[in-house]
C-alpha positions as CSV (number, residue, x, y, z in Angstrom):
1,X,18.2,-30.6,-16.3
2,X,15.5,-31.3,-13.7
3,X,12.1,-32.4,-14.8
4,X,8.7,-32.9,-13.0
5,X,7.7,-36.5,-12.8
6,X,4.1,-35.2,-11.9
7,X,2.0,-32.5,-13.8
8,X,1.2,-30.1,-11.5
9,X,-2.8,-29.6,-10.6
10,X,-4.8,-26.6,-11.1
11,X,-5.2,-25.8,-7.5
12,X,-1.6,-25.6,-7.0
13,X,-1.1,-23.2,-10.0
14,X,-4.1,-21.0,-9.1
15,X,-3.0,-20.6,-5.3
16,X,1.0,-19.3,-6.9
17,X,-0.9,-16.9,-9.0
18,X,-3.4,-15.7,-6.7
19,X,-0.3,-13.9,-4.5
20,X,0.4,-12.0,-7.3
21,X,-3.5,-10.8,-7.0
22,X,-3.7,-7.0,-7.2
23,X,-5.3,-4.9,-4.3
24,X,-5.8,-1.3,-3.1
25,X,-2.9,0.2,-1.3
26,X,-3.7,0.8,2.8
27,X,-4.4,4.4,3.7
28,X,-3.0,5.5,7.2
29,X,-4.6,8.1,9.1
30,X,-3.0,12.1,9.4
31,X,-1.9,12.7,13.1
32,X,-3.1,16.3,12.9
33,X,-5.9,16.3,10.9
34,X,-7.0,12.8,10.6
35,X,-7.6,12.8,6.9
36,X,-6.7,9.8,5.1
37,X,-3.1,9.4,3.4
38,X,-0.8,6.9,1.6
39,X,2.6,6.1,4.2
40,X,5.9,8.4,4.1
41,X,4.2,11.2,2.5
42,X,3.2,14.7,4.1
43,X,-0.6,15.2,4.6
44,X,-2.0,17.5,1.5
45,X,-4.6,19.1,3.3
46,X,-2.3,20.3,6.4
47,X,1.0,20.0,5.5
48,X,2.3,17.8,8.6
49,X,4.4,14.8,8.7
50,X,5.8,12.4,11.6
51,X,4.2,15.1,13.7
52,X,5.9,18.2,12.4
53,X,4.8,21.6,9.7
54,X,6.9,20.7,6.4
55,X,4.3,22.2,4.0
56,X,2.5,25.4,4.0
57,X,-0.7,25.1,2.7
58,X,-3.4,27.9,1.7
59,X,-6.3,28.1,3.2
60,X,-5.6,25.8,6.2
């Protein structure tokens, strides 16, 4: 079995880790209404998606 011949520094540990770091998910823009929404999903506040109705939404 393979074993290190040098202990690895901190540096090198912390820099592996901090990929695994957690951040906020990007937000893309609605074509139609411009409101802000997650990817692949149809807009809540008009009910379009890739440029076409797939939602009927009250009071829009």
């Amino acid at each position: 079995m393979g074993v290190p011949k040098r202990k690895q520094s901190k540096q090198r540990l912390r820099t592996r880790k901090a990929a695994n770091a957690w951040h906020a998910s990007e937000l893309g823009k609605c074509g139609q209404c411009g409101s802000r929404i997650p990817s692949h999903v149809a807009c809540p506040s008009c009910g379009y998606y890739k440029g076409r109705q797939v939602l009927t939404v009250a009071g829009a």
